[in-house]
N, C-alpha and C positions, 0 to 999 in steps of 0.2 A: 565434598566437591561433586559437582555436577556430571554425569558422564557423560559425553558429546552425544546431543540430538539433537537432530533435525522433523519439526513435524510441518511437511508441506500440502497445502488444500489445492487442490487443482494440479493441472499437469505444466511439467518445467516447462521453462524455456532457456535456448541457446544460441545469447547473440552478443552480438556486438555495438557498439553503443550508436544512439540514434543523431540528427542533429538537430538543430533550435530553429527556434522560430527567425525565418527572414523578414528583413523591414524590408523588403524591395515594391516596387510600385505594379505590382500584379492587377494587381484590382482584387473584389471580392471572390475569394474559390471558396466553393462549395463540394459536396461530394464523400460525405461524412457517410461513414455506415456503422455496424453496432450487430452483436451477437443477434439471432435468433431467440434470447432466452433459453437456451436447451443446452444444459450442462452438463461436461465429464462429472463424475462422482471424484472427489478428493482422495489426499491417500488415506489410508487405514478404513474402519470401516463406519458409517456415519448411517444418520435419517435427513432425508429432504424435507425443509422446509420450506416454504413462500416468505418470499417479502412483501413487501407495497414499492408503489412507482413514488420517487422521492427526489423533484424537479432541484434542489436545490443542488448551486455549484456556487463557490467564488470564483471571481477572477484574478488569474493566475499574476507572478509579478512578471515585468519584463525580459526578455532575455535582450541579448545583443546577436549581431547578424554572421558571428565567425564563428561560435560557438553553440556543443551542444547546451540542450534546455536542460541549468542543472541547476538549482539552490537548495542553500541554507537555511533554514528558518531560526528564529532562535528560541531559545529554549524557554519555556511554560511549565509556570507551576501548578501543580495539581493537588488532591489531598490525598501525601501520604508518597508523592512522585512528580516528579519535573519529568517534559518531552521536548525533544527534540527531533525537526524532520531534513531528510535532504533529498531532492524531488530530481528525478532524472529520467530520458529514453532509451530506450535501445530498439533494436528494428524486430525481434523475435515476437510477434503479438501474439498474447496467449487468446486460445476459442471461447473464453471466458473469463472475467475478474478473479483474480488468485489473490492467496495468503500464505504465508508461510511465517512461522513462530521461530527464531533465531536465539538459542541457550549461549550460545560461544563461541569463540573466533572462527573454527576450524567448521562450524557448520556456516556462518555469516561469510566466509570467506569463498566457500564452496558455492554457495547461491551465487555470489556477485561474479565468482570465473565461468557460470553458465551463463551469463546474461555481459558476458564482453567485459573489457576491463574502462573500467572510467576512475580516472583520479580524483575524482571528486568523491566517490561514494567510496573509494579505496579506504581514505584518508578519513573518510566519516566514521568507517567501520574499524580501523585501527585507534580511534580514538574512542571506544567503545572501552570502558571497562566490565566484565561480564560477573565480575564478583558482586555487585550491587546493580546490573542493569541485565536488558534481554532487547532484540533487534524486533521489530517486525515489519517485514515486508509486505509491499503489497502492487501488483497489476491491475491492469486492465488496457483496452483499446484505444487510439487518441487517432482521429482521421483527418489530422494535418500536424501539424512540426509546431502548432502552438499551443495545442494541446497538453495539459499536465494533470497530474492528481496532486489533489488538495485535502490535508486532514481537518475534517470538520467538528469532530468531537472525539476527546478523550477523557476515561474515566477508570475507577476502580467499583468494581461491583462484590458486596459479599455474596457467597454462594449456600453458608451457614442457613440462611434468616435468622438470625437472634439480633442483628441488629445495633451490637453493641459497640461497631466500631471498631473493635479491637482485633479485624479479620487479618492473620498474613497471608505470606504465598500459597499454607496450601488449603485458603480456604476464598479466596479471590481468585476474581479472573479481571483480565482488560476487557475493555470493551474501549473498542475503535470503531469511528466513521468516519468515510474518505469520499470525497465524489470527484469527476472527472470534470473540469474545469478547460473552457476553448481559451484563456490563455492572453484573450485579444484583444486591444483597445481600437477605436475609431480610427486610428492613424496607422495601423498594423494591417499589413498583408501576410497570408501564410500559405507557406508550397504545400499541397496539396500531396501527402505521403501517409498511409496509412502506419502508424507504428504503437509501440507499446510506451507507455506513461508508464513511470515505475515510482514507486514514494518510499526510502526506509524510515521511519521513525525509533529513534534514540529513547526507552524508557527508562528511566534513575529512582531506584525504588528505595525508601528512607529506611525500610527491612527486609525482610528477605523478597527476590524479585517473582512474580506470580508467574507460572508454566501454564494458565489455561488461559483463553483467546476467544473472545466473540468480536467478528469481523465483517463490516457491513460496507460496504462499493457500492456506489452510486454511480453508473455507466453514463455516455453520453448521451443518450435515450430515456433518460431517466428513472431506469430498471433498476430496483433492489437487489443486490447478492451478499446472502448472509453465510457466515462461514462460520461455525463454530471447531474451536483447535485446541489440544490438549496435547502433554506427553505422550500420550500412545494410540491417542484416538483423534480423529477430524471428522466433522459431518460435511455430506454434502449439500449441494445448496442448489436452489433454481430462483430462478426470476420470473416476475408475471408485470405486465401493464397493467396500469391502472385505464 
């Protein structure tokens, strides 16, 4: 058995949940802002690396106008592992795109009581089972309420090279991509609130579940932030324009 770890890239946040996109007939707001590119160092002890600018976002699905911005995705198969996401805000915005690697209830649990209680990701996260699965969280900035993160790729990478497929947990890692998505269709106005987009994703691994992490956020500036995450080490990460 596992012993409870948490391994977090970037620095926490403590808040309380944000809320959703409004249909109301505002007109178009503007007024989006986005990091400087210049990042805390993660926890444990890491090497900076560079990304590339990487314009690509979906659009997000609809929310309704009484509630915060939270969904379900449903679950995808992968080779070797099915995912699952549940996309939500809260108002604490981190100074930068974060990651954080989740082995088991009691660290999964811990992350979601610093970032406010929402029943939606409550409920995502007790239906976690952590014997065959691992959480991974992930932030960033969203400069209005329609704002959300969206996972754009998910994989299994061997870290061996031999190639032969036959890689478990401790010789893979994940590799995730998420970008920041505005949320908004032609018919949609949105209040203009700077807050945090939050995405957890559910991984169900067919063997043992993988503890290393490569983690890539796509901001809404189109700034890369790569994050690599391990049991006891995290690197840190910076961002450049293209």
């Amino acid at each position: 058995m596992r012993s409870r770890r948490t391994v977090l890239a970037g620095t926490a946040s403590v808040l309380a949940l944000g809320a959703g996109c409004l249909d109301d007939e505002f007109g178009d707001v503007s007024g989006s802002t986005g990091d400087d590119g210049t990042d805390d160092d993660g926890t444990g002890d890491g090497n900076e690396s560079d990304g590339e600018t990487d314009g690509g976002a979906n659009g997000g699905d609809e929310t309704d106008d009484t509630s915060d911005t939270s969904d379900t995705d449903d679950a995808d198969e992968g080779d070797g592992f099915s995912s699952e996401t549940y996309a939500f805000q809260h108002p604490d915005v981190p100074a930068s795109p974060e990651a954080a690697l989740l082995l088991d209830a009691d660290d999964a649990d811990d992350w979601l009581e610093e970032r406010g209680s929402d029943d939606g990701a409550s409920e995502f996260v007790e239906e976690t089972g952590f014997e065959d699965a691992i959480l991974v969280a992930l932030e960033a900035e969203g400069s209005d309420l329609c704002h959300e993160l969206v996972l754009e790729g998910i994989e299994l990478e061997e870290q061996n090279g031999d190639g032969d497929g036959d890689g478990d947990g401790d010789d893979e890692r994940l590799v995730v991509e998420a970008s920041v998505s505005d949320g908004q269709d032609e018919t949609q106005a949105c209040a203009e609130q700077i807050t945090a987009v939050a995405l957890l994703v559910r991984v169900v691994f067919e063997d043992e579940p993988v503890t290393e992490l490569s983690a890539t956020i796509v901001d809404q500036e189109g700034r890369k932030h790569e994050r690599g995450i391990g049991v006891d080490t995290a690197t840190a990460e910076t961002a450049t324009d293209e």
